[in-house]
N, C-alpha and C positions, 0 to 999 in steps of 0.2 A: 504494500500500500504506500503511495509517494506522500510527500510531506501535504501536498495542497488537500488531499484527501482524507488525512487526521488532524489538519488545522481547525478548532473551532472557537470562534470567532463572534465577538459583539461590537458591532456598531454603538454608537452612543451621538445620536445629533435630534436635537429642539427641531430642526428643519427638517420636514416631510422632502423636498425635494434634495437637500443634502446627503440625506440619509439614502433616498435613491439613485444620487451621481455615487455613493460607494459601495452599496450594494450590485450595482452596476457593474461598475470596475471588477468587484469578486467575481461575477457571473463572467465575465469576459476572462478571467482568469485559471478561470475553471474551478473557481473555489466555492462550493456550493455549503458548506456546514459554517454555518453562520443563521445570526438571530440581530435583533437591535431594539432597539429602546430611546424615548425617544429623553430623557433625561437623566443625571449623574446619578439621582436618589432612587431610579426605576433600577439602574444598572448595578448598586451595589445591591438590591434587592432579589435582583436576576443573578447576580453572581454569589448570592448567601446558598442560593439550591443549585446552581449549574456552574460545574466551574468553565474558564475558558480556557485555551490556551494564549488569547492577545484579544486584549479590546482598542478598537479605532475610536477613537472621541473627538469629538470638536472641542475646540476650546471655550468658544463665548456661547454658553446655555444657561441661562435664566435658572436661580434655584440653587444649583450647585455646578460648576463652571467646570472647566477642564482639567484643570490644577488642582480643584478643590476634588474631585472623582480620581484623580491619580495620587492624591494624599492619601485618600481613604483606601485606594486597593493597597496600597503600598503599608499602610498603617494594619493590615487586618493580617492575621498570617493565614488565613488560607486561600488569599489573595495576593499576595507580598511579591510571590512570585511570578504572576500573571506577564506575561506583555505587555508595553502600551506604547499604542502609537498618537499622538495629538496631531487633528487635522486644522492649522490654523491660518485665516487668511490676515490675524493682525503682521503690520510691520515692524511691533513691540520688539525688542531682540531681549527683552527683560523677560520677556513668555514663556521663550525657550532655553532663556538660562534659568529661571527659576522650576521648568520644566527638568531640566538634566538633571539639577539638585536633587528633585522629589525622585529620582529614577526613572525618567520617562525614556525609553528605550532607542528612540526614534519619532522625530515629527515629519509632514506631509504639507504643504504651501498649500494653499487654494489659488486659483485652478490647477487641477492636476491632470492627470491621464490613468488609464490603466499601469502603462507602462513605471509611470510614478508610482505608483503605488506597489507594483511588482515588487520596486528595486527597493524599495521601503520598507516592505514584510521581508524582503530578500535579508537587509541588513542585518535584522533581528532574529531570525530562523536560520538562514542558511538557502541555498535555492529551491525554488519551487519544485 
């Protein structure tokens, strides 16, 4: 069984069409085991009964923001371990260093491609 096909995988974006440009990109990718959610407090709730192996987040979501949902997996041990990729369209460069501090694995620019996002999951796994 290749890695794209034991990879599984939460989405985590407020935006119904965000949430569909990366689910997209998975499908295009051949990565079909995946779920999503459409906020950070839904996501540690889905992650208390399912574990994952990497969740993609957005970063600006109302409630509990990107930072604040990669504290929390980071902070939980049976989440600590998780992957995480933040999908961010800020220019902040403070995003993503306060992002690497918390252990964020890898982030994703908006707009992206599939191929972007290949080489993204690629980083943090290994090739598809």
């Amino acid at each position: 069984m290749s890695l794209r096909e034991k990879l599984k995988i939460l989405v985590v974006d407020d935006m119904a069409v965000s949430r569909g440009l990366l689910t997209q990109a998975l499908d295009q990718l051949n990565i079909r085991n995946y779920d999503y959610v459409s906020n950070g407090q839904e996501a540690m709730q889905y992650l208390s009964r399912t574990p994952v192996h990497l969740v993609i987040s957005d970063y600006n979501m109302p409630e509990m923001d990107g930072l604040g949902l990669l504290r929390a997996i980071r902070s939980s041990a049976a989440t600590s371990k998780t992957g995480f990729i933040m999908v961010t369209g800020s220019e902040d460069a403070r995003v993503i260093q306060q992002g690497a501090q918390l252990g964020m694995n890898n982030f994703l620019k908006k707009p992206f491609t599939a191929a972007n996002l290949r080489e993204c999951i690629e980083k943090v796994f290994g090739r598809l």
